[in-house]
C-alpha positions in Angstrom: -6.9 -21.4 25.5 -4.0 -23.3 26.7 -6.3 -26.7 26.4 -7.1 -25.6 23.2 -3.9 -25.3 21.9 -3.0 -28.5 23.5 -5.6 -30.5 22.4 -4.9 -29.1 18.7 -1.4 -30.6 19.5 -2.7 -33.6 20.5 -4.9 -34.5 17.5 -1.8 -33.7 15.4 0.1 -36.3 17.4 -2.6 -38.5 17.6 -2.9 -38.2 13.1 0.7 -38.6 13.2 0.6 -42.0 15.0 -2.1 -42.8 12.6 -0.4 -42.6 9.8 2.6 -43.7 10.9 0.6 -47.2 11.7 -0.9 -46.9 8.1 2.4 -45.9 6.5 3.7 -49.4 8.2 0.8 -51.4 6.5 0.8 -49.8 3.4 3.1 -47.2 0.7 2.4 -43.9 1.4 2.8 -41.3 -1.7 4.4 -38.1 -1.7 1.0 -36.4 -2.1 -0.1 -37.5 1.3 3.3 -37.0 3.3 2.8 -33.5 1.6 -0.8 -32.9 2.7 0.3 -33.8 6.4 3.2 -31.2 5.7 0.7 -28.8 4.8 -2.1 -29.5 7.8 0.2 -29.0 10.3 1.6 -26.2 8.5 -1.9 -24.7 9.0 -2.5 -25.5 12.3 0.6 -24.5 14.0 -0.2 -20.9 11.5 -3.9 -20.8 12.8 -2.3 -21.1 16.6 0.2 -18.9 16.4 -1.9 -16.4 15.1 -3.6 -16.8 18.3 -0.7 -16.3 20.1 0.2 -13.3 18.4 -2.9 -11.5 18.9 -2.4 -12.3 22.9 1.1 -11.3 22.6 3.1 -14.0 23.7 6.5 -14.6 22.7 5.7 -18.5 21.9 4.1 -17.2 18.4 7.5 -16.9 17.5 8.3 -20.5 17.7 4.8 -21.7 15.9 5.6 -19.3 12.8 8.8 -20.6 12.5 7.6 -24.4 12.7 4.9 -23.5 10.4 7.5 -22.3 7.7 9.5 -25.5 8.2 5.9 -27.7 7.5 5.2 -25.9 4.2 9.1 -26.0 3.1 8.8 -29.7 3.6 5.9 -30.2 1.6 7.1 -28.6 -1.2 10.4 -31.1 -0.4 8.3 -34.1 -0.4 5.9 -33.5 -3.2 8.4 -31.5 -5.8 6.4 -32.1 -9.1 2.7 -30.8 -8.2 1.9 -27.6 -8.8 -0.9 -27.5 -6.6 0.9 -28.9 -3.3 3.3 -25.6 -4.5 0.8 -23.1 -4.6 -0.6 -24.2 -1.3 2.7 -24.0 0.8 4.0 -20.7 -0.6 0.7 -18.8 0.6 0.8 -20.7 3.6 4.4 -20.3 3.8 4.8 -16.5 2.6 1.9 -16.3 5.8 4.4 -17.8 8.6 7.0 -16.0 7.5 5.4 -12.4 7.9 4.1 -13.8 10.9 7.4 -14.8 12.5 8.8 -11.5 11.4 6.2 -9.3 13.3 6.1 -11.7 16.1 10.2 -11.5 16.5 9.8 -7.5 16.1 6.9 -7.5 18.8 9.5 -9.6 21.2 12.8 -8.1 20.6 14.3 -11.0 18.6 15.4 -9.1 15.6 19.1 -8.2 15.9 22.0 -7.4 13.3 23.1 -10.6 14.1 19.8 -12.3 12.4 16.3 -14.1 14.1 16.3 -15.8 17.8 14.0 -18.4 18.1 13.9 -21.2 21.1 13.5 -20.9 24.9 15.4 -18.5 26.8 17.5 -21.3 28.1 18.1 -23.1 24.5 18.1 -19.9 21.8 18.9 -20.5 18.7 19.8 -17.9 16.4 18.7 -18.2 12.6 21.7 -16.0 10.8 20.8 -13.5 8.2 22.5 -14.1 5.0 22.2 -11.6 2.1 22.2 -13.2 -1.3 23.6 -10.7 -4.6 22.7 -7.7 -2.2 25.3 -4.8 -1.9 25.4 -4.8 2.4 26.8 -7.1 4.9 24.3 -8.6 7.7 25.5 -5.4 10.1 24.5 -3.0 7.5 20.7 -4.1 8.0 18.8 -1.7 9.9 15.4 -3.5 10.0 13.6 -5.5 7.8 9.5 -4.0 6.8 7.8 -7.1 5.1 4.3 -5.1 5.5 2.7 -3.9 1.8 4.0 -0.7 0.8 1.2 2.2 0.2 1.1 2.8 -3.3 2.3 6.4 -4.4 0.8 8.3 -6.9 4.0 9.4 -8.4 4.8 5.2 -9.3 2.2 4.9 -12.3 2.7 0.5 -12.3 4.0 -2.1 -9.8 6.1 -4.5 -10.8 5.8 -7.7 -8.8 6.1 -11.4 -9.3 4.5 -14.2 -7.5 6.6 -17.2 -6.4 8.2 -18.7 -3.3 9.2 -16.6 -0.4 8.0 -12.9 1.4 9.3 -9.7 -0.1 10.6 -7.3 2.0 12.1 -4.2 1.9 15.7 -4.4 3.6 16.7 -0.7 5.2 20.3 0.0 4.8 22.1 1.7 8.7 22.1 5.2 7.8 25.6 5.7 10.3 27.8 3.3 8.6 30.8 4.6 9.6 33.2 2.3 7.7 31.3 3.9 4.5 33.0 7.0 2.7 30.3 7.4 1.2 28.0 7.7 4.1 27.0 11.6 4.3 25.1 10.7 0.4 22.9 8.2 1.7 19.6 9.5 1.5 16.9 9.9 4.6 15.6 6.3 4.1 17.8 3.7 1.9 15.8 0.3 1.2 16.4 -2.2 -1.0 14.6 -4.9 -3.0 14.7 -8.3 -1.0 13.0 -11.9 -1.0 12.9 -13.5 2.9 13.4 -17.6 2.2 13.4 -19.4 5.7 15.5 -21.9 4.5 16.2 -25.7 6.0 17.9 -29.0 5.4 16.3 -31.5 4.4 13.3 -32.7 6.3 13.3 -36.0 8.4 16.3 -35.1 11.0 13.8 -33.6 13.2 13.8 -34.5 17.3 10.4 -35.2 18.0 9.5 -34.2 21.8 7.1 -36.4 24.0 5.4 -33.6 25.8 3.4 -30.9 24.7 5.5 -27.5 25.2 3.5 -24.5 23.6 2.7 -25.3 20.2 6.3 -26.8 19.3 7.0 -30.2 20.5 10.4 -30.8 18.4 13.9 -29.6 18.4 13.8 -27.0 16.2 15.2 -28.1 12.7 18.7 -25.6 11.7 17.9 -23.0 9.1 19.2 -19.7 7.9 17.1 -16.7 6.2 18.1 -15.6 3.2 17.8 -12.2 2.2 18.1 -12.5 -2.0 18.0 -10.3 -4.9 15.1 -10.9 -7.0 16.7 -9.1 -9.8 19.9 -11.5 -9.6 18.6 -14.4 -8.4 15.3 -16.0 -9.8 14.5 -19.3 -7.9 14.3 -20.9 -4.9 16.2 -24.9 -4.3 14.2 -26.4 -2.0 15.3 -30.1 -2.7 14.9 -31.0 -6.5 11.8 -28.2 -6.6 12.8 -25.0 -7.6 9.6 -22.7 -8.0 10.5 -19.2 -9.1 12.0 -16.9 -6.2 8.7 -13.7 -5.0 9.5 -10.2 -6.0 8.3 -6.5 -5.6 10.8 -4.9 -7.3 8.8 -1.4 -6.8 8.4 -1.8 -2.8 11.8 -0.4 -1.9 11.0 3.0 -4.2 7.7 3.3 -1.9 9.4 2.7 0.9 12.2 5.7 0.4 9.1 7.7 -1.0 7.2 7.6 2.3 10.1 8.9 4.6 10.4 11.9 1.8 9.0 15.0 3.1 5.5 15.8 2.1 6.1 19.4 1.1 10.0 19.6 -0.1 9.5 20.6 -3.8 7.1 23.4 -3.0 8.8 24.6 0.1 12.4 24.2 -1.6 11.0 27.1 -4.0 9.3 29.1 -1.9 11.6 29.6 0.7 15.2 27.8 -0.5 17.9 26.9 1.8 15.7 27.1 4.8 14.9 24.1 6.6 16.9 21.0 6.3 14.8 19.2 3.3 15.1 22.3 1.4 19.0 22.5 1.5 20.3 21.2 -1.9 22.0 17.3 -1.2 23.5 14.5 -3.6 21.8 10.9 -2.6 22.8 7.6 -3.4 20.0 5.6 -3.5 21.9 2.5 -2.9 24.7 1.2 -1.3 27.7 1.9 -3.9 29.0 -1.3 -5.9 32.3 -0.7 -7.8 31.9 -1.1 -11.4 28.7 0.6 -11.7 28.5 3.5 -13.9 26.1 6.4 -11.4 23.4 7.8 -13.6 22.8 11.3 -11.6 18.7 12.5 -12.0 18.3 16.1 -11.5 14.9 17.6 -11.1 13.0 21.0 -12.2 11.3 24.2 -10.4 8.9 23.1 -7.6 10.3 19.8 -7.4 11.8 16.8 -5.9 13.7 13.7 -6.7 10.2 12.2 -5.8 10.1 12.9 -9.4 12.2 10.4 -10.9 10.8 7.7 -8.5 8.6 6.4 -11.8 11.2 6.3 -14.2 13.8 4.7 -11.4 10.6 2.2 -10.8 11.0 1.1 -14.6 14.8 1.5 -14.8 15.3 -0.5 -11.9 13.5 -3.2 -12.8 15.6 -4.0 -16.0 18.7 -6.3 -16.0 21.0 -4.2 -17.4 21.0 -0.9 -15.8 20.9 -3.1 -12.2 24.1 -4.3 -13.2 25.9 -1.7 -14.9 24.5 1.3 -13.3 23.2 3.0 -9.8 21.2 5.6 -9.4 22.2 9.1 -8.1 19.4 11.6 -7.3 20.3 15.6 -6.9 17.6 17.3 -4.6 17.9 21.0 -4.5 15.4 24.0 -4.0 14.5 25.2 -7.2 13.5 28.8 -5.8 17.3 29.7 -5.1 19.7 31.6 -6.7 20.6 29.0 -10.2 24.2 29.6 -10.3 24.6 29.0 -6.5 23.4 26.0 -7.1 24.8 24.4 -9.9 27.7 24.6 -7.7 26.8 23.2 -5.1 26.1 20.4 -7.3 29.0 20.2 -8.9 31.3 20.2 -5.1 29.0 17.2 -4.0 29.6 15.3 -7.6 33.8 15.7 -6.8 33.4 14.7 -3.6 30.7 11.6 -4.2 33.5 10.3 -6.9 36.6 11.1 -4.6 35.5 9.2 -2.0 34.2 6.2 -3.8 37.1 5.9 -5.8 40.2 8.0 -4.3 42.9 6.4 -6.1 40.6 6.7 -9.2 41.0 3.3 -10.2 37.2 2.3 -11.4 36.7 3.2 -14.8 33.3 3.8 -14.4 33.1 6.6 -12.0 34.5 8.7 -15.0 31.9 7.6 -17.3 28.8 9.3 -14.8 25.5 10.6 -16.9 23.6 13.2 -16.1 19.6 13.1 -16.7 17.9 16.4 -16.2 14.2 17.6 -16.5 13.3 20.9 -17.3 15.8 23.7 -14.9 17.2 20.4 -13.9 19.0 20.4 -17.9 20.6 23.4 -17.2 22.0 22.9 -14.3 23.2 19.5 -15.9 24.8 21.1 -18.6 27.0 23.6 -16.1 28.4 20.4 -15.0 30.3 20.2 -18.2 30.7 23.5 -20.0 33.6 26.1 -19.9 32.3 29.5 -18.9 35.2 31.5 -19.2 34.1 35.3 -17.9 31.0 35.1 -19.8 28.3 33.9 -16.9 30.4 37.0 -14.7 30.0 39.5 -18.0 25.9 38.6 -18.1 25.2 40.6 -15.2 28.0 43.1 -14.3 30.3 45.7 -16.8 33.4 45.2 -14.2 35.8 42.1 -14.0 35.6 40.2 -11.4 39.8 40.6 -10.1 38.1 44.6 -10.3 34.9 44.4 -8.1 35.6 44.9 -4.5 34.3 42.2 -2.0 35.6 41.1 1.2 37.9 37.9 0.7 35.2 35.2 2.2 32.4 36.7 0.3 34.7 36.7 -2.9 35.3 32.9 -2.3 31.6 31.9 -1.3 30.9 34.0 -5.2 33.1 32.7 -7.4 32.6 29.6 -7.6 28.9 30.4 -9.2 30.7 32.2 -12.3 34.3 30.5 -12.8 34.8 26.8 -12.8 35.9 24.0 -15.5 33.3 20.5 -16.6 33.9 17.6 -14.8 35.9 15.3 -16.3 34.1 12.6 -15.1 30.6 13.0 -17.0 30.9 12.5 -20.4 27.0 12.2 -21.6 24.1 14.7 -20.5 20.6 13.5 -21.1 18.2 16.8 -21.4 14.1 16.3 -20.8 12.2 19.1 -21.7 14.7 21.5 -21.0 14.4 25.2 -21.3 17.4 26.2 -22.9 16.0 29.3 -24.7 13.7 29.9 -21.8 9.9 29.5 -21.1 7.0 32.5 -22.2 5.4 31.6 -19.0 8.4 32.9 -16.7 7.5 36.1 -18.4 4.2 36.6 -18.2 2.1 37.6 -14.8 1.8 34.3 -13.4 6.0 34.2 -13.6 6.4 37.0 -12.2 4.2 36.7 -9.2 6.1 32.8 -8.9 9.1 34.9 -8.5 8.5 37.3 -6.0 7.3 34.8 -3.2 10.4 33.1 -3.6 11.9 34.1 -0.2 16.0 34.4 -0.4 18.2 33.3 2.3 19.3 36.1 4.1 23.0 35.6 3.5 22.2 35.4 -0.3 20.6 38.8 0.3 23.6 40.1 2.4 26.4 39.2 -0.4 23.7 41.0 -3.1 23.8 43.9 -0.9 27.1 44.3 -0.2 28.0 43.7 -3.6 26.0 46.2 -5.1 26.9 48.6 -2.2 30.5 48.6 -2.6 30.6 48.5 -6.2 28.4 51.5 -8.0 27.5 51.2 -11.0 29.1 48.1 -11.5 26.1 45.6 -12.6 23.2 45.4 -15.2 20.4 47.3 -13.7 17.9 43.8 -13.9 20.7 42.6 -10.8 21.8 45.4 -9.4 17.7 46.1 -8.5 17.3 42.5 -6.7 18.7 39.1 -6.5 17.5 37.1 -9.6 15.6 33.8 -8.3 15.2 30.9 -10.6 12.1 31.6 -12.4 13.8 35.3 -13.7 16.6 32.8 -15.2 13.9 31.0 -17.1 13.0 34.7 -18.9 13.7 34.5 -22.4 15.3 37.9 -22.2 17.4 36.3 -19.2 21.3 37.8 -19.8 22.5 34.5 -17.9 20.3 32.1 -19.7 21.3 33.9 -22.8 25.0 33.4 -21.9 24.4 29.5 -20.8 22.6 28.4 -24.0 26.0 30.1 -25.6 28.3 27.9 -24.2 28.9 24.7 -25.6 30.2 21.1 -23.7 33.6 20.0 -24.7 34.2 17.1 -27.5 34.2 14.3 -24.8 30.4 15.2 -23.6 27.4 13.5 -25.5 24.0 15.1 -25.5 20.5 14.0 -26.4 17.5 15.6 -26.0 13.9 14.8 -25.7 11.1 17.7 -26.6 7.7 17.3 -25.2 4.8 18.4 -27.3 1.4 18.8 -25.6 -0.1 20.1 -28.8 1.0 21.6 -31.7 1.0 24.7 -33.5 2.7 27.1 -36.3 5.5 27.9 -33.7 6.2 24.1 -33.4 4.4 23.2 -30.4 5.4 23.2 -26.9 4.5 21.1 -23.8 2.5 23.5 -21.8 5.4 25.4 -20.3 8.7 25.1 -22.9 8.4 25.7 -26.6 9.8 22.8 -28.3 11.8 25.7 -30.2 13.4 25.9 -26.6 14.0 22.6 -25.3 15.9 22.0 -28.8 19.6 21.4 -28.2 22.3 22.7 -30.5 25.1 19.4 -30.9 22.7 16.9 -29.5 23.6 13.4 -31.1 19.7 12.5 -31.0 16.2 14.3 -30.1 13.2 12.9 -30.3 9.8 14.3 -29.5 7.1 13.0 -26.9 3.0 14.1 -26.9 3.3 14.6 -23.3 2.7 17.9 -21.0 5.7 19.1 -19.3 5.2 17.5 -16.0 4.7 14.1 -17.7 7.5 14.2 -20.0 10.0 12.1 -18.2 6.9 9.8 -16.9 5.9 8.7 -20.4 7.1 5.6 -21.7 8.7 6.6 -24.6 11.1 8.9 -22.7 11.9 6.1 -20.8 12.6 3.9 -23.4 14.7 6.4 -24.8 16.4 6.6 -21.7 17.2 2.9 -21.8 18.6 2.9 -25.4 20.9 5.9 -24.7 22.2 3.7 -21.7 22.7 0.8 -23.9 24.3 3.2 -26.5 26.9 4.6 -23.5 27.7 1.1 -22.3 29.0 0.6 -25.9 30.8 3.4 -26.7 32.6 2.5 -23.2 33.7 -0.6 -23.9 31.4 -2.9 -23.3 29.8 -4.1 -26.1 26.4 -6.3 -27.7 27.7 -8.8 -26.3 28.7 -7.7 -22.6 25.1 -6.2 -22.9 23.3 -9.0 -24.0 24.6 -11.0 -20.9 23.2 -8.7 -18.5 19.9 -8.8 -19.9 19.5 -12.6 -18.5 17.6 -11.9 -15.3 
């Protein structure tokens, strides 16, 4: 194998000489200084694949050669299209190449990409381009294809120059206040350019070593935004820069646990992926107004993951906004959680902004689907006594309860809206319930739900110590989220009474499946219910529940009531318009 390689060397010498001698007898056009670009491009491709396969480090060093050649035919031969086409395949190639190879050999550090001898290394420095993280921040780089996810409905790529990868954020970043929000698996959007000086400065060695035999040429590898940046300089070419804007979304998608939403109902607050958690799925960027996603029963924020997929890859909300997601178990007691939810929101904002100086962390929005409205809209409402009154006859300063279990209640029944959210986006939303919780099927739902048993132990001692003291529907059992979707519900009664102060915007969107003398519903939530009293807007979408927030036109809406908030806080057409240019 080694005379193989070295003869495949040799004949590339031996060409070289040949058309060096031609070169001196006659013009030589771009063209053909390109095609030899692009052979040994190729070749030193072809052998480090070889190399690879026989795991030795020296693959290393023939991928990144082989990215040099096809850079510098691109270089050399700027205007044709076809000499372009050819190097970013063979160049996109090399460059996965190199990265598996450096994996396989331990030269991928924080620092960047070793290449060279172990007597001369040379270290290729990352260098990230519009993204939110510094070079330490990067925990690995995955430029393998994604799996595609059912939940994603399109992908939105775009061919070009350069590999796309999928850069994963250090999860213990301990300079980051905002580190305990980062979800299980944080990736980001990249494009990988291997990028060099102009070609011509190489040292040309005499002897065959491996499959290199030059210096190698200086370079650093970029790490770009494909949503910010949209080409690639190499010389007076500039081909359009590769995306996958979707990869990142698959990427977080496969470290989700399989079985969260169903589990999370089933039995709530039991193991880790069932215990209710604010995520910031990126790295926060000051400026950016957070758009919080809350799901519904039996769910996850794997949910939103089509809706993010669209959002995500349009201008303006990757400029003006980030994406927050709320994962929860929907099988636990509602009220508990809702505040749980609202502790992580004060907390997220206070320690991305503590001296509250960026105006957009008090502009947040709040997107919930179905249960996940209603525990949106306890983020901003004024409950007074009146969640407390729905299920007991006694005040609360009256009902006896030992001092911690008083504080661990309270918090459930008696709190004030964040000041920070001023617009509430409810999909499908069962504000006047759904028949369904009623029926058999409802029932049954509820009674696997299997409470914590410290949820059970404050129900018991509650109801022990104070006789007589609650409604006889909560004195019997602990109410689980499907009895709050009941129709006859005391507690959703009492939420769809209270009303969000002046400085909160709603909208709504209804699905309807089918229709029918009632109005229609989407399967599950009578459009009659998912109506909202003050909303500044509602529209209606032929969509079953589960698909509601999937369909396009909710996600259009979504877009225009995003445009409409940027607006009304300050920003304008204009300020808009700008960050439309990708």
């Amino acid at each position: 194998m080694r005379f193989l390689l070295a003869a495949t060397v040799a004949v590339a010498l031996w060409c070289d000489g040949a058309l060096a001698a031609q070169q001196a007898a006659a013009p030589v056009s771009p063209r053909q200084v390109a095609a030899g670009h692009l052979r040994r491009a190729r070749e030193h491709g072809k052998a480090s694949c070889e190399m690879l396969r026989q795991h030795r480090r020296q693959a290393v060093d023939g991928y990144y050669v082989s990215c040099e050649e096809a850079w510098n035919a691109v270089w050399t031969c700027p205007e044709s299209a076809e000499v372009l086409a050819q190097a970013a395949e063979v160049y996109a190639d090399s460059l996965a190449g190199l990265f598996e190879a450096a994996r396989c050999h331990g030269r991928l550090t924080p620092d960047g990409l070793w290449i060279g001898t172990a007597t001369k290394p040379v270290l290729v420095p990352w260098q990230p381009k519009a993204l939110p993280i510094e070079p330490g921040m990067i925990a690995s780089i995955e430029p393998e294809g994604q799996a595609d996810d059912a939940r994603i409905t399109r992908r939105h790529v775009r061919p070009g120059f350069g590999l796309p990868v999928v850069v994963r954020v250090a999860a213990n970043r301990a300079a980051d206040p905002l580190r305990q929000f980062a979800p299980q698996r944080q990736s980001l959007a990249a494009t990988a350019v291997l990028r060099f000086r102009m070609p011509g400065a190489e040292n040309f060695l005499q002897t065959f070593a491996g499959p290199v035999y030059r210096d190698h040429a200086a370079a650093v590898l970029d790490l770009a935004n494909p949503v910010e940046i949209a080409a690639v300089h190499i010389g007076p070419a500039k081909p359009h820069l590769a995306a996958d804007l979707t990869a990142p979304l698959l990427d977080m998608l496969a470290g989700m646990p399989k079985t969260g939403g169903i589990e999370g109902f089933i039995q709530p607050f039991g193991r880790g992926d069932t215990q209710p958690r604010l995520e910031i799925l990126e790295p926060h960027r000051p400026g950016r107004i957070p758009v919080v996603f809350i799901h519904g029963l039996a769910s996850d924020e794997g949910t939103w993951f089509d809706m993010l997929n669209e959002l995500r890859a349009w201008p303006v909300f990757h400029r003006r906004f980030e994406p927050w997601v709320f994962h929860y178990p929907t099988g636990a007691s509602f009220l508990q959680v809702s505040a749980v939810l609202r502790r992580e929101l004060q907390a997220a904002v206070r320690a991305a902004d503590p001296q509250g100086r960026d105006p957009a962390l008090g502009k947040v929005v709040l997107v919930g689907h179905s249960m996940g409205g209603l525990h949106a809209k306890l983020q901003v409402v004024e409950p007074g006594t009146a969640l407390w009154d729905a299920i007991a006859d006694v005040p609360f300063a009256e009902i006896r309860l030992r001092p911690k279990t008083r504080q661990l209640v309270a918090p459930g029944y008696f709190f004030h809206p964040l000041p920070f959210v001023n617009r509430v986006v409810f999909i499908a939303t069962p504000h006047r319930g759904s028949v369904l919780a009623a029926l058999g099927v409802g029932r049954l739902a509820s009674l696997t739900v299997r409470q914590p048993p410290e949820m059970e132990a404050i129900h018991a001692e509650a109801v022990r110590l104070n006789p007589g003291a609650f409604h006889p529907d909560y004195e019997r059992r602990l109410p689980t989220s499907v009895d709050l979707l009941r129709p006859s519900s005391s507690i959703l009664q009492a939420v769809e009474r209270l009303r969000p102060p002046c400085w909160v915007t709603t909208h709504a969107v209804v699905g309807v499946a089918h229709h029918s003398l009632a109005g229609g519903d989407d399967c599950v939530v009578p459009a009659a219910s998912a109506h909202t009293a003050g909303a500044v807007s509602e529209i209606t979408v032929s969509a079953s529940h589960t698909r509601v927030h999937h369909h396009p036109q909710t996600i259009a809406e979504v877009q225009r009531i995003l445009i409409q908030h940027l607006r009304e806080c300050g920003v304008g057409p204009d300020g808009v318009a700008g960050a439309a240019v990708p």
